[in-house]
N, C-alpha and C positions, 0 to 999 in steps of 0.2 A: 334396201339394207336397213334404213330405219325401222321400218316395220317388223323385219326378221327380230331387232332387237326388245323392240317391244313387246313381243309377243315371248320372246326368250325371257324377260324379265317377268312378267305373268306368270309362264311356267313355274320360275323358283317361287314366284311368292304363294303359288294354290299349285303345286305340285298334282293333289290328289283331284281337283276339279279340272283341269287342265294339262294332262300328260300326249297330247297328241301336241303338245307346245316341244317336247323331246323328242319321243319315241313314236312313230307312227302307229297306227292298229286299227282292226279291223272296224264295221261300223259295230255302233251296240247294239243290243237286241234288247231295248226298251231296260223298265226298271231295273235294277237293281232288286232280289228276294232270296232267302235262304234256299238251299237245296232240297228239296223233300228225299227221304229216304223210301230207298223200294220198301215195298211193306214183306217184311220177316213172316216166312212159312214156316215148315219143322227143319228144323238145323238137319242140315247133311252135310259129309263129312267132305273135307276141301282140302286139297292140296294145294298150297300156300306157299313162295319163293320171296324174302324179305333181301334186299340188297340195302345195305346203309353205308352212308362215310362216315358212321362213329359209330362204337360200339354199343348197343343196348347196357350202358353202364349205370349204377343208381349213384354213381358220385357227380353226375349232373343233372339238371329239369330235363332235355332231351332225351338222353338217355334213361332215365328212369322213366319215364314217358312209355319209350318203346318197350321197357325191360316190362313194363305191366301190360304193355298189351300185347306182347308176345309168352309172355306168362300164362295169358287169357286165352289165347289163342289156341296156342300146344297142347290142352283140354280137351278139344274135343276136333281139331283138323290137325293135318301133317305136314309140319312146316317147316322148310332150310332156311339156313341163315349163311349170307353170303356179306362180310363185313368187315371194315377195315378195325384193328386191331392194334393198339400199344400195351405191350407187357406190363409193363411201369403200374401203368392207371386201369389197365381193364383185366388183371387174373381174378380178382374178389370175385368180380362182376361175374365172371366166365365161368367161372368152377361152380354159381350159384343156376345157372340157369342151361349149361350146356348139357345136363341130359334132357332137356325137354324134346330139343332138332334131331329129329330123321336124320338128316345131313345138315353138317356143317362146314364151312371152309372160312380162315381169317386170314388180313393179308394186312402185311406193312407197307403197303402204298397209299399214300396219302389219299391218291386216286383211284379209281378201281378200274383196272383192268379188262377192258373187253376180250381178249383172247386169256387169260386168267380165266375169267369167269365159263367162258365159255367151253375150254378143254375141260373143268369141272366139271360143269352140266352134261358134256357128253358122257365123263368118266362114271356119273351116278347114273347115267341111261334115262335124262330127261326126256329125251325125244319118244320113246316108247310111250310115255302120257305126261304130255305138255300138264305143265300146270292149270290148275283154273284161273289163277291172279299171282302177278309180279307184282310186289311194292315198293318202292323204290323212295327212300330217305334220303335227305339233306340235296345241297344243291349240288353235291360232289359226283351224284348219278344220275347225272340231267344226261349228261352223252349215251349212254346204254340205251337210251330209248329204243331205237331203229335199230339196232342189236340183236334184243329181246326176242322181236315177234315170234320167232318159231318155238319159243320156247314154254309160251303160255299163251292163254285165252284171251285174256286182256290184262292191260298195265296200265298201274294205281302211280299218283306221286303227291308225296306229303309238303306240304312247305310249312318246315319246321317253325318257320317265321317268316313273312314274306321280306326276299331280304332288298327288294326295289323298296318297301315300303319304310322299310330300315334305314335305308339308303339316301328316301325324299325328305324323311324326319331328320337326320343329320345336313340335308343341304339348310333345311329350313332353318335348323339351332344354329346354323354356321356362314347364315347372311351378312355379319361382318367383319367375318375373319374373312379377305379378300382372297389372301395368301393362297388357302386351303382350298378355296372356292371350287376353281375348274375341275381340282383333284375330286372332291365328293360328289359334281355333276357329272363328270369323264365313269365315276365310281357306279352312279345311280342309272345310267343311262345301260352300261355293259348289264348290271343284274336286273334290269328291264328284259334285256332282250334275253336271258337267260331263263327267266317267267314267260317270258313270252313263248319261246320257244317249248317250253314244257308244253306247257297251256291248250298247245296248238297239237301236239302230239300222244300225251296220252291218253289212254281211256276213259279216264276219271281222275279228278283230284279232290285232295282235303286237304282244307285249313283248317287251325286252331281255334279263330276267332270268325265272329261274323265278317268284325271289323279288315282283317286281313281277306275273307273271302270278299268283301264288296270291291277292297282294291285289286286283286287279280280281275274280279270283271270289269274295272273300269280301263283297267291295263288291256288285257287280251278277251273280251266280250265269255270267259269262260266263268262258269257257276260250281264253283268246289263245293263239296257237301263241309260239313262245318263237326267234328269231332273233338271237344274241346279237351285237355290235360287235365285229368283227374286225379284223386289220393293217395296216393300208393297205398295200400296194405302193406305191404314189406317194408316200408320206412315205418308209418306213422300206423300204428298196430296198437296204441291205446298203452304200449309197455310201459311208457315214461312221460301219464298224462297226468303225475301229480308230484311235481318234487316236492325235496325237503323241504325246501329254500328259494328263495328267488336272489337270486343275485348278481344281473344285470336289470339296469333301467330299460335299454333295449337292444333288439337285435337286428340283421339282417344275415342275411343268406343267400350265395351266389356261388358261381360260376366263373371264377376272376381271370381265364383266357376269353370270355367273352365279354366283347368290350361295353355293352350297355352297361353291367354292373362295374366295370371299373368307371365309366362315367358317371353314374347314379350316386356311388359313395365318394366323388369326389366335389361333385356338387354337394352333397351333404357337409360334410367338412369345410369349403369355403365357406358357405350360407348359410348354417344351420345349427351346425353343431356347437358350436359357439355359445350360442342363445341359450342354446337347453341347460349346457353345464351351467351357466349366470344363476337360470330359473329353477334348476331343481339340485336339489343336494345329493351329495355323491354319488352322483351321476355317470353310467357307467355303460356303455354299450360293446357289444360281444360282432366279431363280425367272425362268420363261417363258411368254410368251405376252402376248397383246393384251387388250385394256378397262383398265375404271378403276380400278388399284391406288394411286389417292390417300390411301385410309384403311391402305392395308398400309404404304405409304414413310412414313405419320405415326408410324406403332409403330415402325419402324426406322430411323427419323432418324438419321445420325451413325453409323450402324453399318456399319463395313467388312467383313463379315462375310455382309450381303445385298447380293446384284448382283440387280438386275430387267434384263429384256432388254427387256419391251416387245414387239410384234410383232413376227416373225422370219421370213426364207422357208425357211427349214427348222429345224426342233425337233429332229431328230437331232442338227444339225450341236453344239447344246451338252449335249444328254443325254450323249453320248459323252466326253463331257470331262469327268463327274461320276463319282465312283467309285459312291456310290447315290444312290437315290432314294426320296421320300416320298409317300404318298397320306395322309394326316391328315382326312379326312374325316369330320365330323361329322352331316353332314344329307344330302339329297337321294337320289335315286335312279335308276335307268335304266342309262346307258350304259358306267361303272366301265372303259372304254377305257384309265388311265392305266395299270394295272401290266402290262394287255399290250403297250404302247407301250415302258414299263420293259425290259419281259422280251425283250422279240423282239430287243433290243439288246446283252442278258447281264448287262441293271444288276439286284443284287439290289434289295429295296424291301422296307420297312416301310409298312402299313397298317392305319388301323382295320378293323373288321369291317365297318362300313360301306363301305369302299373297296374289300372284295373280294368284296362281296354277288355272289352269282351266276357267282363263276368257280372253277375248279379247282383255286386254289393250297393248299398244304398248309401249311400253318406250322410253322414249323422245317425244312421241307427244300425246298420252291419260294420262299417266302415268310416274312416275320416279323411276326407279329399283336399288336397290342396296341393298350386302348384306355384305359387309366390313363395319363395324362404322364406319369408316373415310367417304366413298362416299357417306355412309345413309348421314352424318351430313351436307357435300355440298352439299349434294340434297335440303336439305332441306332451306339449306342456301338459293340456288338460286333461289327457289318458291319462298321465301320470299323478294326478294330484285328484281329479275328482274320479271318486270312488263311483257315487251314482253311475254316473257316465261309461264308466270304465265296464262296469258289472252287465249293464246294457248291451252294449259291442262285444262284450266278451259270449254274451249269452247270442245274440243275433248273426254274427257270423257263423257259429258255429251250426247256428238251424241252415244259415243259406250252404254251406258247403256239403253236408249232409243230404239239402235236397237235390242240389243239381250236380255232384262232382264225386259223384259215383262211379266206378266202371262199368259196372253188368252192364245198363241199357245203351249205353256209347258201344261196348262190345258187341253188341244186339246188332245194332245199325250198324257196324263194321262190316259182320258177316254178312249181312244180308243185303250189302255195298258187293264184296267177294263174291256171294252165290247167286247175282242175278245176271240173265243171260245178258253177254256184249251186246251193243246198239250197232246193227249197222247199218245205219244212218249216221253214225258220229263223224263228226267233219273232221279230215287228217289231210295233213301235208302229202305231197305226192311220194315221201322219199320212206312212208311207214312202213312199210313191206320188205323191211333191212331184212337180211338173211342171219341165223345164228352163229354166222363164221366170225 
C-alpha cells in the first residue's frame, strides 16, 4: 500500500512522464517523432463526412478553425456536415457557410445522436458510396466511432486540445488546493480514457500541436499527424490593419465558456494587472469576445481601466486599436490561435509558455515569454514604453505568422491525410466493425 502511494504521488507531480502511475496503456513503440504526411499527388475529388460537437462558428478559435478549413475544403471535394447547433450563437456563422455542404443536418443535442445520424445517412443514400473519410470533432463524438464503419472508408479524429493534457496541467496548478484534488485526478483519469479510447479506434488522428501530439503517444502509444490553427482569411483580411487611433494599452481575446481564458484573465488581474496601471499611464486594457465573464467584471468592479466588449462582429476591428496584446495562459491546451491572430495584425504580445506551446515564436525577438507575474508585468511594461523594442516584435512576429500559419499547405496535407488508401495493418480494438444501425 505504501508503494501504491508512492508511486500515486509521482504520478501528480510528472503527470506527463509518468502516466502509467494512473491510467494503464499499452507498451511504447520507441521515441516519440512527428507524423510525416503521405506525400500529396494530383487532388481528386473526395467525399468528405465532418461530424462535430460545435458548430464550425467564427465567434470562437475552435470554431473558426473548422469554419476555414471547411471553407477550404468545399472548393474542391463534397462535403456534409453533420453538427450540433445553437441558434442564439451559430445563425451568422450558418447562413455564412451553409451553401458550401452537399448535405447538411444540425441538431440541438448537446450530444450527437447515433441513430440521428444514422437515419440521415440513410435518408441522403450514403450507403450507395460510403464516404472516403469521416471526421469526427471535439470529444462529444468519441462514441460514434464503432457506429461509423459502414458508412465510410476510414475515420479521422481531431483533438481539438488534448483534454487529458488539460486535465494533468490543472491537477499540477492545483497541488495545494487539497479540496479539489481528487475531483481534478477522478477529472483527468475519465479524459485519459476517453483519448485512449479514440486512440485505439480510429484510423487516424490530428493534433494541433506537436506538443499535444507527443502526449496522446505517451498516453495510448498513438502518432497523430500534427495540423496546426492558422489565420483565418475571413477575420483578419488586412480590412482594419491601420486604425485611426490606438486606444487601449492592451488586449486580450477569448472564449469566456472556456475555462482556460477565464483562468488566464483571472490570474492576470490578481498578479498583474495591478503593476502595469502603477508603471504606465492611462493604462487601459480592452477584453474581447462572448460567454460568461460575470466572475471576471466581479474582480474588476469600479475599475476604469477594463472595457469588456462582449460579442463582436469582428475581433480585428478592436485588436487594432490596442497597442499589445496578452495571452496569460495558465492551463489548457490545443489550439494557442491568439498570438497568431495578435501577430498577423503587427500587435507585439506577451505570453506564458503555455500560451505559445507549439508555435515558432522566439522570445525576445518574435515574442515576450514569461511566466512569474513579476516578469509577465515588465514584459509588458517594456512593449509599452520602449519603442525600439516594441517596433522589433511588432515587425518579427508578423514575418513568423506569415511563414508558418498559412492555410493552403496544412490544407495540402489534410487532403492528402483524406485521399490515401486505409492501412490495413492498423491495430483496432475487436469491437470496430460496429454496424451503421
Amino acid at each position: 500500500m505504501l508503494e501504491y502511494y508512492k508511486k500515486l504521488r509521482k504520478g501528480i507531480a510528472a503527470l506527463h512522464d509518468d502516466l502509467t502511475a494512473l491510467v494503464p496503456q499499452k507498451e511504447q513503440k520507441g521515441e516519440y517523432a512527428e507524423r510525416s504526411f503521405p506525400k500529396a499527388g494530383s487532388r481528386k475529388r473526395l467525399k468528405i463526412l465532418y461530424i462535430t460537437g460545435m458548430f464550425p462558428s467564427i465567434e470562437h478559435g475552435g470554431g473558426l478553425r473548422l469554419f476555414d478549413i471547411l471553407s477550404n475544403l468545399t472548393v474542391h471535394h463534397r462535403v456534409d456536415l453533420y453538427s450540433v447547433f445553437n441558434e442564439g450563437l451559430d445563425r451568422k456563422s450558418y447562413d455564412l457557410i451553409k451553401n458550401k455542404f452537399r448535405h447538411c443536418c444540425l441538431t440541438r443535442k448537446s450530444l450527437p445522436d447515433v441513430e440521428d445520424i444514422a437515419a440521415w445517412l440513410n435518408k441522403i443514400g450514403t450507403h450507395d458510396v460510403p464516404y472516403d473519410v469521416i471526421q469526427l470533432e471535439y470529444p462529444t463524438t468519441v462514441h460514434l466511432v464503432d457506429h461509423l464503419r459502414t458508412y465510410g472508408k476510414k475515420i479521422g479524429f481531431t483533438f481539438m486540445e488534448s483534454i487529458s493534457k488539460s486535465s494533468a496541467i490543472s491537477v499540477k496548478n492545483g497541488l495545494s488546493d487539497r479540496k479539489r484534488l481528487g475531483e481534478r485526478l477522478h477529472q483527468f483519469i475519465q479524459n485519459a480514457k476517453i483519448e485512449k479510447y479514440i486512440s485505439e479506434r480510429a484510423d487516424f488522428l490530428i493534433a494541433l500541436t506537436p506538443e499535444d501530439g507527443a502526449f496522446i503517444h505517451a498516453l495510448a502509444g498513438a502518432v497523430p499527424y500534427i495540423v496546426p490553427t492558422c489565420v483565418s482569411g475571413h477575420v483578419f483580411n488586412g480590412r482594419n490593419s491601420k486604425p485611426s487611433s490606438i486606444e487601449y494599452a492592451a488586449a486580450f481575446v477569448g472564449f469566456f465558456d472556456h475555462t482556460p481564458n477565464l483562468e488566464a484573465m483571472a490570474w492576470y488581474y490578481r498578479n498583474i494587472h495591478h503593476r502595469v496601471k502603477e508603471a504606465v499611464p492611462r493604462y487601459r486594457i480592452v477584453v474581447i469576445g462572448r460567454g460568461n465573464t460575470e466572475q471576471l467584471q466581479k474582480m474588476t468592479k469600479g475599475d476604469p481601466a477594463v472595457v469588456y466588449t462582449g460579442q463582436v462582429d469582428d475581433v480585428s476591428e478592436y485588436l487594432v486599436k490596442a497597442k499589445i496584446c496578452i495571452s496569460p495562459l495558465i492551463s489548457g491546451a490545443g489550439i494557442r490561435g491568439k498570438i497568431n491572430q495578435y501577430s498577423i495584425l503587427g500587435k507585439p504580445s506577451v505570453s506564458t509558455t503555455i500560451g505559445l506551446c507549439g508555435t515558432p515564436y522566439v522570445d525576445g525577438k518574435s515574442v515576450l515569454r514569461a511566466d512569474a507575474p513579476d516578469a509577465f508585468a515588465q514584459c509588458m511594461i517594456r512593449l509599452l514604453t520602449d519603442n525600439g523594442l516594441y517596433e522589433l516584435i511588432s515587425r518579427e512576429c508578423r514575418d513568423v505568422v506569415r511563414q508558418h500559419f498559412g492555410w493552403e499547405a496544412h490544407i495540402r496535407n489534410l487532403e492528402a491525410v483524406y485521399a490515401a488508401e486505409p492501412d490495413p495493418r492498423a491495430e483496432r480494438s475487436p469491437g470496430m466493425s460496429g454496424t451503421g444501425n
